[in-house]
NUMILO-232708 format. One record per residue: residue number from 0; residue in three letters; x, y, z of N, C-alpha, C in turn. Coordinates in Angstrom, 1 decimal, decimal comma, padded with zeros to 4 digits. Layout:
residues N
     i    aa      n_x      n_y      n_z     ca_x     ca_y     ca_z      c_x      c_y      c_z
   NUM   ALA        X        Y        Z        X        Y        Z        X        Y        Z
...
This chain:
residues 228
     i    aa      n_x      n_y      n_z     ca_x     ca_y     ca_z      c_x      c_y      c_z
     0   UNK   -045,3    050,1   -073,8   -044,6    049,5   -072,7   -043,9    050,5   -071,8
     1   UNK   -044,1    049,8   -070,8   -043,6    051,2   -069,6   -042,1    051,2   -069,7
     2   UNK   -041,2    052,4   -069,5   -039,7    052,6   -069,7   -039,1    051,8   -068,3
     3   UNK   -040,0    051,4   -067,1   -039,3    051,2   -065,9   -039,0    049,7   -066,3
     4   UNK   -037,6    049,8   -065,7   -036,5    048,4   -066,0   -036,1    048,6   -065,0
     5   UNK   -036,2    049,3   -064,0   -035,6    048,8   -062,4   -035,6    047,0   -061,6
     6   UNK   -035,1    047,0   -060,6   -035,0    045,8   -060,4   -035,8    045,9   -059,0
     7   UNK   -036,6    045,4   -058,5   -038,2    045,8   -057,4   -037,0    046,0   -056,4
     8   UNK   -036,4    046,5   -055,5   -036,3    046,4   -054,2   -036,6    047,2   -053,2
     9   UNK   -036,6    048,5   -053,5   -037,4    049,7   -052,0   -038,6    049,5   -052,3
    10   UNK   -039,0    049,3   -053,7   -040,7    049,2   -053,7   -041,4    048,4   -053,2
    11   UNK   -040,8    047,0   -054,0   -041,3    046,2   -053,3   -041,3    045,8   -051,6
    12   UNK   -040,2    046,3   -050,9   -040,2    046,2   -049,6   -041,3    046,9   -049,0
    13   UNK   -041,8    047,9   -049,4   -042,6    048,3   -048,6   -044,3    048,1   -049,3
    14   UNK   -044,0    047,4   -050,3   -045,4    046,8   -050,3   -045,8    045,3   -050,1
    15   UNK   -047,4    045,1   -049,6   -047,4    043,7   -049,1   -046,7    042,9   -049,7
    16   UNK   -046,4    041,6   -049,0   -045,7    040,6   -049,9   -046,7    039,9   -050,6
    17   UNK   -046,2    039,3   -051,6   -047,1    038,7   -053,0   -046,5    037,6   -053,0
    18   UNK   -045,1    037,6   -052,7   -044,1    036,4   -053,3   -043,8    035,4   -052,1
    19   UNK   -044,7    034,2   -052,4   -044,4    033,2   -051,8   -043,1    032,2   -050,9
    20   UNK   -043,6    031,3   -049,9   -042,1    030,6   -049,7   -041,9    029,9   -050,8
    21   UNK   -039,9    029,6   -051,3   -039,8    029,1   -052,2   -040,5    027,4   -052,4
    22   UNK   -040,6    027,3   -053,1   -041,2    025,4   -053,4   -040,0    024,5   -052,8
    23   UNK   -040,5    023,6   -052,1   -039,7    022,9   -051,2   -038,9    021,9   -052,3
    24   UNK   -037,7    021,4   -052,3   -037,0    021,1   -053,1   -037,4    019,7   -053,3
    25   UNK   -038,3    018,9   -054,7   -038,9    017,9   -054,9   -037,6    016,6   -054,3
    26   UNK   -038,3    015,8   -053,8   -037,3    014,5   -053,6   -036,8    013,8   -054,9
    27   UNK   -035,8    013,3   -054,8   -035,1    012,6   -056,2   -036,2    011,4   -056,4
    28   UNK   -036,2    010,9   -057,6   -036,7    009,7   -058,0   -036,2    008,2   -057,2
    29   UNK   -034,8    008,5   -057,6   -034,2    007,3   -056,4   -034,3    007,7   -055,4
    30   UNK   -034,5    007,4   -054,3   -034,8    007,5   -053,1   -033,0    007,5   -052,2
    31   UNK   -032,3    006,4   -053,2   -030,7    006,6   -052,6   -030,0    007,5   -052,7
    32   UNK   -030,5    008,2   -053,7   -030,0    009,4   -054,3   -030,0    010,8   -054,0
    33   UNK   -029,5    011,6   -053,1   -029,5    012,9   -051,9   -029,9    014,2   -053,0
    34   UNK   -031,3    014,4   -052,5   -031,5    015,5   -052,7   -030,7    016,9   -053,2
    35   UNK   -031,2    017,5   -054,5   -030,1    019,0   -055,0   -030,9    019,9   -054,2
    36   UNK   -029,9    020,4   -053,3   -029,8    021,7   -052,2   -028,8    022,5   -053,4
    37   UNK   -030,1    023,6   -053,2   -029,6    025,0   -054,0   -028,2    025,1   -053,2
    38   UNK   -027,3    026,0   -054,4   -026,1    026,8   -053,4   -026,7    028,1   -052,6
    39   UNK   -025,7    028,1   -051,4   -025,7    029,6   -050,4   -026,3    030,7   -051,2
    40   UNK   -027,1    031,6   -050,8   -027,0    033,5   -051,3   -025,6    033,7   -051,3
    41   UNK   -025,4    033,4   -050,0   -023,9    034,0   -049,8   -022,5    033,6   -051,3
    42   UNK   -023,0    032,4   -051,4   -022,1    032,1   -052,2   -022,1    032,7   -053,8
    43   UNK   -023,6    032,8   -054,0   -024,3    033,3   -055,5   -023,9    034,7   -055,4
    44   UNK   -023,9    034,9   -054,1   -023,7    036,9   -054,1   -022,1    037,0   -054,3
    45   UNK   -021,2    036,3   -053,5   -019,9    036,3   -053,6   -019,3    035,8   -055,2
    46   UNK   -020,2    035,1   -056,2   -019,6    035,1   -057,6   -020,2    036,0   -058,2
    47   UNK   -021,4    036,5   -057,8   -022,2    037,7   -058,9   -021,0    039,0   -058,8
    48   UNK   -020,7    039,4   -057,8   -019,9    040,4   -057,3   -018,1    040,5   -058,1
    49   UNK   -017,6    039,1   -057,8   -016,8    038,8   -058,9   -016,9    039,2   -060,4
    50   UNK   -018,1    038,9   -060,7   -017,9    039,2   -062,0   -018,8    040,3   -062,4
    51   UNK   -019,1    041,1   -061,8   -019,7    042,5   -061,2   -018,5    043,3   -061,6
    52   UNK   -017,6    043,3   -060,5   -016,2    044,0   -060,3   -015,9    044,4   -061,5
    53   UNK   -014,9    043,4   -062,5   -014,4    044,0   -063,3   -015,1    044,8   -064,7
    54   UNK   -016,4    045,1   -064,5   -016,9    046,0   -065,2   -017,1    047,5   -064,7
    55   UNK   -017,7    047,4   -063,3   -017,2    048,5   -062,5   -016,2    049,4   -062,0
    56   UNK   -015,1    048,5   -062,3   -013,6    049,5   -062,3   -013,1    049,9   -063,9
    57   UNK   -014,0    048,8   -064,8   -013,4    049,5   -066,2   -014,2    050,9   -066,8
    58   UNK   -015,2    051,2   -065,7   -016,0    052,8   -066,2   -015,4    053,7   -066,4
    59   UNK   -015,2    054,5   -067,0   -014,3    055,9   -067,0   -015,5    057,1   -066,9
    60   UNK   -014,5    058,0   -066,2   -015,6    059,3   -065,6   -016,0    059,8   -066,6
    61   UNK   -015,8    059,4   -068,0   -016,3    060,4   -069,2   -017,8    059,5   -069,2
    62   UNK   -018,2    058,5   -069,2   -018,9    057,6   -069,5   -019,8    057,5   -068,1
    63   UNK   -019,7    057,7   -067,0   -021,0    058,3   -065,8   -022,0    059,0   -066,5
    64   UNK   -022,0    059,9   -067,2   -023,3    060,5   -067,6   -024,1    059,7   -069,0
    65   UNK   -023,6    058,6   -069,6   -024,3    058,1   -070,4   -025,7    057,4   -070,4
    66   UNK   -026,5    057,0   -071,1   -027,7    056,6   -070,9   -027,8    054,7   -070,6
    67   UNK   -028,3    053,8   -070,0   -028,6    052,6   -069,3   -029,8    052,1   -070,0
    68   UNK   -029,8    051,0   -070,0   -031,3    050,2   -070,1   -032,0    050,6   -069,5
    69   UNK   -031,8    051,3   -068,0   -032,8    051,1   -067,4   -032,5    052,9   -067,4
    70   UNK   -034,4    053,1   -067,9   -034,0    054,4   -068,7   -034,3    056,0   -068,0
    71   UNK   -034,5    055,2   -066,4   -034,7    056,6   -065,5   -033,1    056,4   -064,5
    72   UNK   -031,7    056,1   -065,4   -030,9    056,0   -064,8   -029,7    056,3   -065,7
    73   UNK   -028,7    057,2   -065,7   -027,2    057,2   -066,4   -026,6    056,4   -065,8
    74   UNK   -025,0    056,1   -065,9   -024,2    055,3   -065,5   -024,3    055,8   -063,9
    75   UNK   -023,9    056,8   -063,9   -023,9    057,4   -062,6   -024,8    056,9   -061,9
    76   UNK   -025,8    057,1   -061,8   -026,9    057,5   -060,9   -027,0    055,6   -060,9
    77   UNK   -027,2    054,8   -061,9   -027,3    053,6   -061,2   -026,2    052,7   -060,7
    78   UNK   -025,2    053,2   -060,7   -024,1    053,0   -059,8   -024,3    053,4   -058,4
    79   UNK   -024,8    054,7   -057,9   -024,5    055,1   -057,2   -026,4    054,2   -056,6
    80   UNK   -027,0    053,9   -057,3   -028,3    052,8   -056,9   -027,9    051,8   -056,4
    81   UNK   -027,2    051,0   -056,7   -026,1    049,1   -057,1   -025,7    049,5   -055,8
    82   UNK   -024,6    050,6   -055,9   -024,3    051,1   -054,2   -024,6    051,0   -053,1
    83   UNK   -026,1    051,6   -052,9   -027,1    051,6   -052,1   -027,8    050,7   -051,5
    84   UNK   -028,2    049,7   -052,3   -028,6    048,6   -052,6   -027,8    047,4   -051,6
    85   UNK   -026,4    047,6   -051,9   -025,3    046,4   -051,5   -025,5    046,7   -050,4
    86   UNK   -025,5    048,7   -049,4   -025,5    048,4   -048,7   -026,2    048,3   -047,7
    87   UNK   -027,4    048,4   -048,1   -028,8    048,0   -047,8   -029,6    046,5   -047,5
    88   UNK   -028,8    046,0   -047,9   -029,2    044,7   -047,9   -028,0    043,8   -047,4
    89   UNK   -027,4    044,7   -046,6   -026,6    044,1   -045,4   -027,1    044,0   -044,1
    90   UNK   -028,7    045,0   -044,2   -029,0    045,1   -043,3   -030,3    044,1   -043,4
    91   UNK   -031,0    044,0   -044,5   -031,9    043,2   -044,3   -031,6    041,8   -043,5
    92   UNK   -030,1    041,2   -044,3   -029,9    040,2   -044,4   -029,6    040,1   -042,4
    93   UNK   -030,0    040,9   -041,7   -029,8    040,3   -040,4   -031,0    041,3   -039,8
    94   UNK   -032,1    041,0   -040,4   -033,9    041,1   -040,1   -034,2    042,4   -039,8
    95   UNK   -033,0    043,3   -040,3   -033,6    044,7   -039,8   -034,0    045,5   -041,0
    96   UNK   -035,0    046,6   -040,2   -035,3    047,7   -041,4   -034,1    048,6   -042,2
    97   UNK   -034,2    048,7   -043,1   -033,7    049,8   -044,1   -034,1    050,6   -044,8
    98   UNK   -033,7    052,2   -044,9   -034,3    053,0   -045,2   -033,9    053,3   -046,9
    99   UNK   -035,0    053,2   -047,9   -034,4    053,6   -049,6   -035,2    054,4   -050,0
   100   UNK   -035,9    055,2   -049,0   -036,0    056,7   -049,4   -035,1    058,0   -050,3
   101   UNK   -034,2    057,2   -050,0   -032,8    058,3   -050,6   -031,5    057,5   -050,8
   102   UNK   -031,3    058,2   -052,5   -030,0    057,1   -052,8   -028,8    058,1   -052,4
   103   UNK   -028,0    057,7   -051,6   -026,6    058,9   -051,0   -025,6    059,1   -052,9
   104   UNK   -024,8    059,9   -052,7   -024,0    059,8   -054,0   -022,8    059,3   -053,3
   105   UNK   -022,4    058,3   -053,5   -021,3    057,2   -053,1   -020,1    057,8   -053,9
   106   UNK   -020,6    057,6   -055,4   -019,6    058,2   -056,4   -019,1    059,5   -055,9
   107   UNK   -019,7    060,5   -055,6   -019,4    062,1   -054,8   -018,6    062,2   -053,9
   108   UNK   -018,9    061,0   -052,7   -018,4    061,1   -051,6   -017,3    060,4   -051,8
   109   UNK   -017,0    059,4   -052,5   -015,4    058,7   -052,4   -014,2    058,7   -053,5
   110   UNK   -014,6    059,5   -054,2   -014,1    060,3   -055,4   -013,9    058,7   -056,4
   111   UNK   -012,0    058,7   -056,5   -011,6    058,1   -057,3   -011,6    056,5   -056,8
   112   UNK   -012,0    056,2   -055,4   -011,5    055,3   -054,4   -013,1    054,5   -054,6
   113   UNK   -013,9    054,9   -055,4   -015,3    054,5   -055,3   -015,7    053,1   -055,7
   114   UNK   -014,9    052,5   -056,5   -014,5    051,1   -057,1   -014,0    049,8   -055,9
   115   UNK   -013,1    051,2   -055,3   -012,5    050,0   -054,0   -014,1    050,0   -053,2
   116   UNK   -014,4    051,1   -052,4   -015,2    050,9   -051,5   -016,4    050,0   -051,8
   117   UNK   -016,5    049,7   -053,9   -017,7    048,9   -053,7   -017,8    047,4   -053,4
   118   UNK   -016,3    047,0   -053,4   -015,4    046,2   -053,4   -015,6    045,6   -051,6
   119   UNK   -015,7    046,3   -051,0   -015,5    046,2   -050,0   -016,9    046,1   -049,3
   120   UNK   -017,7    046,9   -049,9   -019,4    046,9   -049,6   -020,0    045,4   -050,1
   121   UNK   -019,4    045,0   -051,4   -020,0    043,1   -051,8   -019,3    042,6   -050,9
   122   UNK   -018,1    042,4   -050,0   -017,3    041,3   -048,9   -018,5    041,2   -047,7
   123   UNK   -018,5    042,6   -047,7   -019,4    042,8   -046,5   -020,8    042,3   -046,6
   124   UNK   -021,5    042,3   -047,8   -022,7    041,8   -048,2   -022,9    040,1   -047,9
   125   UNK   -021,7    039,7   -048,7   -021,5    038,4   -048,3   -021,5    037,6   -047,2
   126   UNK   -020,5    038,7   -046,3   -020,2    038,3   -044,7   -021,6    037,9   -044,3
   127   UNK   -022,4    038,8   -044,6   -023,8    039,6   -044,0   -025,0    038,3   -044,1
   128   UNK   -024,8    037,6   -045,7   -025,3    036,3   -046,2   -025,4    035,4   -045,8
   129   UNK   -023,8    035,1   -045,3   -023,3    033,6   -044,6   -023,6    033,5   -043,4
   130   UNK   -023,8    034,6   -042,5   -023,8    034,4   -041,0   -025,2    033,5   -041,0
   131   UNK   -025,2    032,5   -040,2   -026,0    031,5   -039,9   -027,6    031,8   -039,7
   132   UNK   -028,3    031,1   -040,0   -029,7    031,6   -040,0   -030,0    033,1   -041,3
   133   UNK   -029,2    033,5   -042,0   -029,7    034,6   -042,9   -030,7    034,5   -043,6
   134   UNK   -030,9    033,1   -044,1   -031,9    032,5   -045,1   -033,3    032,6   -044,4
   135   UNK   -033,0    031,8   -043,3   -034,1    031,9   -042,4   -035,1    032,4   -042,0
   136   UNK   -036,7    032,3   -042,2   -037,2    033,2   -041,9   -037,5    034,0   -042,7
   137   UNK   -038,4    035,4   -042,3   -038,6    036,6   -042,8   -038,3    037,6   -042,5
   138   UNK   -037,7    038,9   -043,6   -036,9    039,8   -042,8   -037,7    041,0   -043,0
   139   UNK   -037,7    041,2   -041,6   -038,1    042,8   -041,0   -039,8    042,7   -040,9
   140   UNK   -039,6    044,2   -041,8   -040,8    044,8   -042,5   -040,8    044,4   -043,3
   141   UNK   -040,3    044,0   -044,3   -040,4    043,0   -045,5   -041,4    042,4   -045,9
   142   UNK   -041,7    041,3   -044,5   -042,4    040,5   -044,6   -042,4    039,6   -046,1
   143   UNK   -040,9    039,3   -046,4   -040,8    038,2   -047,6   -040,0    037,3   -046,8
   144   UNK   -039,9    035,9   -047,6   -039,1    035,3   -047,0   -037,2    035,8   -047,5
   145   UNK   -036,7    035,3   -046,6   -035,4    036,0   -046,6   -034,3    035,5   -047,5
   146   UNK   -034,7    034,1   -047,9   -033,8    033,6   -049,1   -034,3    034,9   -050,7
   147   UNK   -035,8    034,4   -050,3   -035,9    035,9   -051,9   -035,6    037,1   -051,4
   148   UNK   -035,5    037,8   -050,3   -034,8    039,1   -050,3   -033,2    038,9   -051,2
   149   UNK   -032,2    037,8   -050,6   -031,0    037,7   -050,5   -030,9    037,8   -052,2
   150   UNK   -032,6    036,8   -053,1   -031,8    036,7   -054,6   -032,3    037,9   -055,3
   151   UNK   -033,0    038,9   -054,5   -033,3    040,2   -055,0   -031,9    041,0   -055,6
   152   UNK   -031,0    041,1   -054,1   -029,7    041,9   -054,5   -028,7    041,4   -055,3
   153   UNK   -029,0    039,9   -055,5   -028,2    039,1   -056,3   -028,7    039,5   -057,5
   154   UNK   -030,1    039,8   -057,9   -030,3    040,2   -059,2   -030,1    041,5   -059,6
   155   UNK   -030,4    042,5   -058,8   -029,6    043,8   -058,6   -027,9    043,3   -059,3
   156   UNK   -027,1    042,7   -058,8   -026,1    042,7   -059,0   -025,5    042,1   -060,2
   157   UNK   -026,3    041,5   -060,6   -026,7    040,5   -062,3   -027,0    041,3   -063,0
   158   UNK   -027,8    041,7   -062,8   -028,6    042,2   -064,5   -028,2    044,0   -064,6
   159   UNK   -028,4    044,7   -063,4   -027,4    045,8   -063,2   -026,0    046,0   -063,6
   160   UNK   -024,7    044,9   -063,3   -024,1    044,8   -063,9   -024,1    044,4   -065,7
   161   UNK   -024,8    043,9   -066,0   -025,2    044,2   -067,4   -025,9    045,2   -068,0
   162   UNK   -026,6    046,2   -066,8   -026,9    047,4   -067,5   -025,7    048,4   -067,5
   163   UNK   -024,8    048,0   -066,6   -023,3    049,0   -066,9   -022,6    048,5   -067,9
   164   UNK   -022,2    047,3   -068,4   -021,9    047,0   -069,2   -022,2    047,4   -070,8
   165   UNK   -023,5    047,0   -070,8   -024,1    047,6   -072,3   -024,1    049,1   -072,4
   166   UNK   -024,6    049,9   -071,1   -023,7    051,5   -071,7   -023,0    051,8   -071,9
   167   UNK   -021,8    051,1   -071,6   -020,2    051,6   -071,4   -019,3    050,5   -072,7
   168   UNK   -019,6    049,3   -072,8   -019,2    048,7   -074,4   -018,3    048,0   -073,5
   169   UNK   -018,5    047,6   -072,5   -017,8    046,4   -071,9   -018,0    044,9   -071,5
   170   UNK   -017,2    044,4   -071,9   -017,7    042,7   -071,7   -018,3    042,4   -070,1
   171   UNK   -019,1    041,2   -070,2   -020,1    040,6   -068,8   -020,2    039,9   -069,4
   172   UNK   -019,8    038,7   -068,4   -020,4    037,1   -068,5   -021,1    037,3   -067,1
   173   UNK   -022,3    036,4   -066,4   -022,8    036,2   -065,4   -022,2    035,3   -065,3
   174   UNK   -022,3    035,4   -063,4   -021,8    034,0   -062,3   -022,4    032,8   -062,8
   175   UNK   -021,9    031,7   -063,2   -022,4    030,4   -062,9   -023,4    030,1   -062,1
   176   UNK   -024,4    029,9   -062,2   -025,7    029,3   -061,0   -026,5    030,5   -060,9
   177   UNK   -026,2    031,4   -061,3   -027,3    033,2   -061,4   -028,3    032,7   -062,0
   178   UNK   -028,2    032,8   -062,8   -029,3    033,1   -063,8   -030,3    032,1   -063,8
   179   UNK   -029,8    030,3   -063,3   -031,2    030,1   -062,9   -031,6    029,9   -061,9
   180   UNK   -030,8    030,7   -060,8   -031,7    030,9   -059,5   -032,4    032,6   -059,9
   181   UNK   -032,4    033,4   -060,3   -032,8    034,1   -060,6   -033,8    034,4   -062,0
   182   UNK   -034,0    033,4   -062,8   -035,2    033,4   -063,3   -036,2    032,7   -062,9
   183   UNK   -036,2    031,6   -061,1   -037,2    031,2   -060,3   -037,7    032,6   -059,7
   184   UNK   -036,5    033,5   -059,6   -037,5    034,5   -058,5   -037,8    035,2   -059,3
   185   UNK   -037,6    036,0   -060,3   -038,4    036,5   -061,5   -039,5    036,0   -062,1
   186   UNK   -039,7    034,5   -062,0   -040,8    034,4   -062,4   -041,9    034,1   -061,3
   187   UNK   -041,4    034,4   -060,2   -042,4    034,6   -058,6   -042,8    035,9   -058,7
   188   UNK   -041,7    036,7   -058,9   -042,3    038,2   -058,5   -042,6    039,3   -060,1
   189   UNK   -042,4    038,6   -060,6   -042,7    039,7   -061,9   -044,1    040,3   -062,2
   190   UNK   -045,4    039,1   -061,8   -046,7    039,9   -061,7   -046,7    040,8   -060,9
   191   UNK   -046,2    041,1   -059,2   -046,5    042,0   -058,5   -045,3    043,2   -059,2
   192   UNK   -044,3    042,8   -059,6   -043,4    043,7   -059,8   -043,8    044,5   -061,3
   193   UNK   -044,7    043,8   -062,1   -044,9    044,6   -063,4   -046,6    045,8   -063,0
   194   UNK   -047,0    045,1   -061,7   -048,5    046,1   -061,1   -047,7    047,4   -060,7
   195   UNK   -046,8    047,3   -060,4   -046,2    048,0   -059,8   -045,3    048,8   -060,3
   196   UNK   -045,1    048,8   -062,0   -044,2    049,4   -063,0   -043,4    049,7   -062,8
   197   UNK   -042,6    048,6   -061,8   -041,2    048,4   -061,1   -040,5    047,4   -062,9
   198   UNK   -041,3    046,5   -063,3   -040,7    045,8   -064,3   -041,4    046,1   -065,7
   199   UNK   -041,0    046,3   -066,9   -041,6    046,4   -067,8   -042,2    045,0   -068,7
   200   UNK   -042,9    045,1   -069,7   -043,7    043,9   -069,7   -042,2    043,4   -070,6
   201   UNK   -042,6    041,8   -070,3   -041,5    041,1   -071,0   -041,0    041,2   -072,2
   202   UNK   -039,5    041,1   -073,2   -039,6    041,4   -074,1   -039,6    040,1   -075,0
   203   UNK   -040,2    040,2   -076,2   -040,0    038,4   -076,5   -038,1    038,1   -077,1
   204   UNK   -038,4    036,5   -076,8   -036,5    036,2   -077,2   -036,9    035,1   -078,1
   205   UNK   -036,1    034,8   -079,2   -035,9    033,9   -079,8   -036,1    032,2   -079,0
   206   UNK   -036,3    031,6   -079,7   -036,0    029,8   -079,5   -034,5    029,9   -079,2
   207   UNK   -034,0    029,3   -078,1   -032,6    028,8   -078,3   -031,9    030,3   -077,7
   208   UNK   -032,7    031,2   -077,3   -031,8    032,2   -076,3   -031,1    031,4   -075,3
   209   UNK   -030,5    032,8   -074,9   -029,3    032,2   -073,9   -030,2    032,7   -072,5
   210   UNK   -029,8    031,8   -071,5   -030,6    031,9   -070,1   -030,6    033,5   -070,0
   211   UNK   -029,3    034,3   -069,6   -029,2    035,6   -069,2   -030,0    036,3   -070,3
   212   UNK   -030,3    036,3   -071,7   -031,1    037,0   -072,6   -032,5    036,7   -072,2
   213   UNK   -032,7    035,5   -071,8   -034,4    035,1   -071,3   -034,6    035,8   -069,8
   214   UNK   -033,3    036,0   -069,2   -033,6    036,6   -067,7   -034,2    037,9   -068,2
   215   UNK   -033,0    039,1   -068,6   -033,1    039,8   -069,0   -034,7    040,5   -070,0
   216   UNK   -034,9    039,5   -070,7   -036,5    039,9   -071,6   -037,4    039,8   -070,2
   217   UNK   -037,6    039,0   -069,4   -038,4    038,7   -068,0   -038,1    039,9   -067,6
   218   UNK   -036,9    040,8   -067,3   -037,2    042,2   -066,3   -037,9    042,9   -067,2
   219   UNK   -038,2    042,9   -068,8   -038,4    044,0   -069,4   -037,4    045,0   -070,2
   220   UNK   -036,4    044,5   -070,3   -034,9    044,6   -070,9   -035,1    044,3   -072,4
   221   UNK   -034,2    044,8   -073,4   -033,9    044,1   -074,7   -032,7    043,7   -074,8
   222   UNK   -032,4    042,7   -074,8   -031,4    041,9   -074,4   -030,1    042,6   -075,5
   223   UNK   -030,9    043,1   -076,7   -029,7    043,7   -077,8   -029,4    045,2   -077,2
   224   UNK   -030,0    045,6   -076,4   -030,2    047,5   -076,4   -029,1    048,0   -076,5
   225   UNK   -028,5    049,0   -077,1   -027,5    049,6   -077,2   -028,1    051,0   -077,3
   226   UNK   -026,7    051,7   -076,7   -027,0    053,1   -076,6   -027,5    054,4   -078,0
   227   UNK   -027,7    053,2   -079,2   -027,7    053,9   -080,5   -029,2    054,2   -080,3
């Protein structure tokens, strides 16, 4: 099994798209009965980030260099990815190109204040979500539709926060409503994204796993991994 547990997003942007528009939301059986309209990105991104946070400010500088699930990354380096990422997809989210040729060191450049500024990079992500028409459409170069870009960095922000978590021995619960908008788009894009050795092959989970353990096996993750 391939070691890559990344989460697809410079790769996948710059290769064709595979991943379809989402399935139109089936009509209710009762007819009186009003249609379930998914919640906002904006909204799924503004609780992922919530409970993102307080894992990210509980890292200590001794614990940056330790080893992640995702095993071409220390705490460091995929923080300073998560980083990149947020603010990268401030840009998609209003149909423009972004460059992820190069991840900047965020951690480097803002020393001790690096927690705030990420803090401030998810408000901005959000803002970036909500403005009218974001969903809409297809963004950029992309060429995906723009609701799956938005639950890309939502999953960046999911399951990445759980890869800082399990290196560092700190608690994560995921946002309410994650995990099963994000195992629809996982299970859209995980054939292009496993050709592509962006995701490793699934890991199997027990009967009666928990959603985030079933998300998590779908990237290619062991839902138990620990740094031992």
């Amino acid at each position: 099994m391939t070691d890559k547990q990344d989460i697809p997003d410079e790769k996948l942007a710059s290769e064709p798209a595979r991943v379809t528009e989402p399935a139109p939301v089936a009509p209710p059986t009762d007819p009186t009965e009003p249609a379930i309209v998914p919640p906002p990105i904006s909204a799924l991104l503004d609780a992922a980030a919530e409970a993102a946070l307080p894992v990210l400010r509980g890292v200590r500088d001794d614990q940056l260099g330790l080893p992640t699930p995702c095993a071409e990354y220390d705490v460091r380096a995929l923080l300073n990815h998560l980083f990149h990422v947020v603010v990268a997809f401030q840009t998609l989210a209003a149909k423009k190109d972004t460059d992820f040729r190069t991840t900047p060191d965020r951690l480097g450049e803002y020393g001790v204040r690096w927690p705030d500024r990420f803090a401030e990079e998810t408000a901005r992500l959000v803002e970036a979500w909500a403005v009218p028409g974001a969903e809409d459409g297809l963004t950029g170069g992309m060429n995906l539709p723009a609701r799956t870009v938005g639950a890309m960095v939502l999953l960046d922000l999911t399951v990445h926060a759980w890869d800082v978590a399990r290196a560092t021995g700190l608690p994560y619960a995921p946002a309410a409503g994650c995990v099963a908008e994000l195992r629809t788009l996982v299970a859209q894009m995980a054939p292009t994204a496993r050709k592509m050795n962006v995701f490793a092959e699934p890991v199997p989970v027990p009967p009666g796993a928990s959603g985030l353990d079933a998300l998590l096996a779908e990237t290619g993750r062991d839902p138990h991994w620990t740094t031992g």
